[in-house]
C-alpha positions as CSV (number, residue, x, y, z in Angstrom):
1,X,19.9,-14.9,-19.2
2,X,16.6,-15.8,-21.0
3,X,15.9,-18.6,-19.0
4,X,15.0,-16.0,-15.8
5,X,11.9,-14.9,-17.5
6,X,8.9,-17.5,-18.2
7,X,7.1,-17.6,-21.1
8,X,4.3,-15.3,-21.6
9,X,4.3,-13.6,-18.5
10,X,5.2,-9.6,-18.3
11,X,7.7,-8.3,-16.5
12,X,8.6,-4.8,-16.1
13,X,12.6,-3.5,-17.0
14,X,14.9,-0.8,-17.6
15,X,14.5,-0.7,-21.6
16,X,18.2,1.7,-22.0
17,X,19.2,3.2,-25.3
18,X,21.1,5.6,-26.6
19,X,20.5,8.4,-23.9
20,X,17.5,7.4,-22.4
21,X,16.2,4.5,-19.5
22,X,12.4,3.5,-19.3
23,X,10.9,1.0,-17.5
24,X,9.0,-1.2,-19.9
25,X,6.8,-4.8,-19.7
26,X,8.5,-7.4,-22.1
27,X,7.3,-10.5,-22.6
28,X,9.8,-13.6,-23.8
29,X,8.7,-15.5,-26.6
30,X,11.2,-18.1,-27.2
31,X,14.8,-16.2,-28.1
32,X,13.4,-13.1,-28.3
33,X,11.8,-10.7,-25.7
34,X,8.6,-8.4,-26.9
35,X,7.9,-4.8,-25.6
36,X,5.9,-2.1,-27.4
37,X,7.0,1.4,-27.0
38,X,5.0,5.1,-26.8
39,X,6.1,7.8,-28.2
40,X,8.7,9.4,-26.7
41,X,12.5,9.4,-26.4
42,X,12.8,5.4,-26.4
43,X,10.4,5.0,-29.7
44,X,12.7,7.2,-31.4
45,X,16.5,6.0,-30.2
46,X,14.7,2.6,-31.2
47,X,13.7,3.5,-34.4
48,X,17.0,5.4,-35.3
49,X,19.6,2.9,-34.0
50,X,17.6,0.1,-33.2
51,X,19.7,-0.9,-30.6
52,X,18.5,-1.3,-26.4
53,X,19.6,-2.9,-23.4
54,X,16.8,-4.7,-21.3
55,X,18.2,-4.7,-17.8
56,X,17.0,-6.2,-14.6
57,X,16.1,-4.0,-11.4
58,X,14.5,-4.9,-7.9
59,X,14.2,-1.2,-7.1
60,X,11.3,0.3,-7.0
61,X,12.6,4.0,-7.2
62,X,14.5,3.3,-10.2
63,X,11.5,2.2,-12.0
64,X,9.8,5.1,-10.9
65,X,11.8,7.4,-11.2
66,X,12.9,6.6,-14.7
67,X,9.3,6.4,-15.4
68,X,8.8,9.9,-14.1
69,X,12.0,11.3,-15.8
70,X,13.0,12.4,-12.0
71,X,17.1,12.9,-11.6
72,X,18.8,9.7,-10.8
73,X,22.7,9.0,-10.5
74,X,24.1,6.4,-12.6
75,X,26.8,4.8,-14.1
76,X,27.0,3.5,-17.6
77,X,29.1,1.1,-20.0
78,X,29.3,1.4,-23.7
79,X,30.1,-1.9,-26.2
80,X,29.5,-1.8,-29.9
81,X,27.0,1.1,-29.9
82,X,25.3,-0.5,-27.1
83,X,24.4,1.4,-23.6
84,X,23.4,0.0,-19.9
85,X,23.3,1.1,-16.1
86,X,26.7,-0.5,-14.8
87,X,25.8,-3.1,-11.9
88,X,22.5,-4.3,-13.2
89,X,22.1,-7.5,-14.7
90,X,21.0,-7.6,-18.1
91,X,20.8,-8.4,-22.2
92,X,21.5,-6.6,-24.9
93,X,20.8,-6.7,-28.9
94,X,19.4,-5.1,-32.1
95,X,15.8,-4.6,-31.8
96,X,13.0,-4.9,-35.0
97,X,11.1,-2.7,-34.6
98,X,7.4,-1.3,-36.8
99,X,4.8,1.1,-35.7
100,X,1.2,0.3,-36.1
101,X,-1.8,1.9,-34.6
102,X,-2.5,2.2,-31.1
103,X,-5.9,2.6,-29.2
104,X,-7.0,2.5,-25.7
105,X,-9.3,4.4,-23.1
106,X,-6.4,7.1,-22.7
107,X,-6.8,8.0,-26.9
108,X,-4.8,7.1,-30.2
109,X,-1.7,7.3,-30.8
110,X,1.0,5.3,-32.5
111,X,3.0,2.4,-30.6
112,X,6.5,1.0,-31.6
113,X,6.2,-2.9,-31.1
114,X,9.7,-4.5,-30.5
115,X,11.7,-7.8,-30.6
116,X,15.4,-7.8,-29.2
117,X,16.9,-11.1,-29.6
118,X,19.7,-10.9,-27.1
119,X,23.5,-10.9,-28.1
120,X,25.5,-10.2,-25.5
121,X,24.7,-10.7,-21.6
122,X,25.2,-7.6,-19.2
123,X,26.8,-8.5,-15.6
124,X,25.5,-7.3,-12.6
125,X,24.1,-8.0,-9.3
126,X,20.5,-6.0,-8.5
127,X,21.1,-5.1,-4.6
128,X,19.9,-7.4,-2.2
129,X,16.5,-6.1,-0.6
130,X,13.0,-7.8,-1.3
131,X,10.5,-6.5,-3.0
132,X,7.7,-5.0,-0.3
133,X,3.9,-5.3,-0.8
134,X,4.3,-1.1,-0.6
135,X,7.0,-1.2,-3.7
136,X,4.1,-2.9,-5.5
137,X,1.7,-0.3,-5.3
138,X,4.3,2.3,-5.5
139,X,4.8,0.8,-9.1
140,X,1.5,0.4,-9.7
141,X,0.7,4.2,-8.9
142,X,3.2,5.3,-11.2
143,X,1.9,3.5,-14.0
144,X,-1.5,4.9,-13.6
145,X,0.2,8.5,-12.9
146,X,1.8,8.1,-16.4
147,X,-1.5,7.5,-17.7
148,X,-3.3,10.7,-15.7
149,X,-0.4,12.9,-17.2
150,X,-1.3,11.8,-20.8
151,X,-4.6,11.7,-19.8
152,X,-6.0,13.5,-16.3
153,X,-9.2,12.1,-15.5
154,X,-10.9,12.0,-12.1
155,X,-11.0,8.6,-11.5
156,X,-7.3,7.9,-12.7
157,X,-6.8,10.6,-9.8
158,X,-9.1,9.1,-7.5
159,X,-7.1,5.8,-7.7
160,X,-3.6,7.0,-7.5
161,X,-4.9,8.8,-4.0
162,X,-6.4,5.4,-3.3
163,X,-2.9,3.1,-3.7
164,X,-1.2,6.3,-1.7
165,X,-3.3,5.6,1.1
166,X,-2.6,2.0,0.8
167,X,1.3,2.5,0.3
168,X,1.4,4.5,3.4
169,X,-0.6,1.9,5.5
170,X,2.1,-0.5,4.1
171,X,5.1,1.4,5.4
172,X,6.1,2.9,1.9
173,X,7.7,6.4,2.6
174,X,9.4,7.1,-0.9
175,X,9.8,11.0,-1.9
176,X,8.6,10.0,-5.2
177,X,5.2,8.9,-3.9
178,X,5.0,12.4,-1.9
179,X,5.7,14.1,-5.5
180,X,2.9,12.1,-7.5
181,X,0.2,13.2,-4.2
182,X,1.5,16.5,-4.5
183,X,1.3,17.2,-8.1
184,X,-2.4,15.3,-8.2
185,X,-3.8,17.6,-5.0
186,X,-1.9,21.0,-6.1
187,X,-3.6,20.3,-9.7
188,X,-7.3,19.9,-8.0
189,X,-6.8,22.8,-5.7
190,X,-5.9,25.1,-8.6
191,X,-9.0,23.7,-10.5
192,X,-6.9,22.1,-13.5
């Protein structure tokens, strides 16, 4: 299952532990895949099990939404005090985990960095449907709306209104893009 991600390069993934899914960037570096984790729900399941399933997903919405912490219906499989989303392909393994420093333009905080070296392989099949040029800037605003959450400055905002106009001119019609405009125009009208 390694051999689907080149070296080096990031790809974003459902990161699932213990009662929680996040979409996360991991990176393969040999036998093992790299991610680093906020805080939140993940850094902790990581740090008191240190167990995750990295799964593989074509859809959008999922990563959104999971991103978001919007309700999704899912199925799930259990192995060995392992979790993962039944019918998407995937790896799972004990991570290593250590927290170090983090800062960026958002602040400081701490960041988990992780290393899962795969031991078993998840079966599954992501549906059939190609990525569209709007699912990649629906993606892309919900990165940068995590970011204005943690964060809400103007020209995060400004942006995420920006891809949103793009998206639409694309054909993208997702709910979850209407709830991002929403929450970013009924902030500015109350002055927050």
């Amino acid at each position: 299952m390694l051999d689907v991600f080149e070296e080096k390069k990031v790809y974003e993934v459902l990161l699932v532990t213990r009662s929680n899914i996040t979409p996360v960037g991991v990176v393969r570096d040999g036998k093992k895949l790299r991610f680093k984790l906020f805080p939140g729900k993940s850094f902790r399941e990581v740090l008191e099990t240190g167990k995750a399933s990295i799964q593989l997903t074509n859809d959008p919405e999922l990563l959104v939404r999971t991103a978001l912490n919007l309700p999704l219906k899912l199925e799930f499989e259990e192995q060995n005090g392992h979790r993962w989303i039944r019918g998407l392909p995937g790896v799972y393994g004990n991570v290593t985990s250590k927290v170090e420093h983090w800062e960026d333009n958002l602040g400081e905080t701490e960041v988990l960095i992780c290393e899962l070296v795969p031991e078993g392989k998840i079966e599954g099949m992501p549906p059939l449907r190609p990525f569209s040029r709007a699912d990649c800037v629906l993606v892309e605003m919900a990165v940068l709306f995590t970011r204005y959450l943690v964060n809400p400055r103007e020209d995060l905002r400004e942006k995420i209104l920006e891809l949103y106009s793009v998206y639409r001119h694309l054909g993208g019609m997702s709910p979850v893009s209407n709830y991002m405009v929403s929450f970013l125009t009924k902030k500015n009208q109350n002055g927050w």
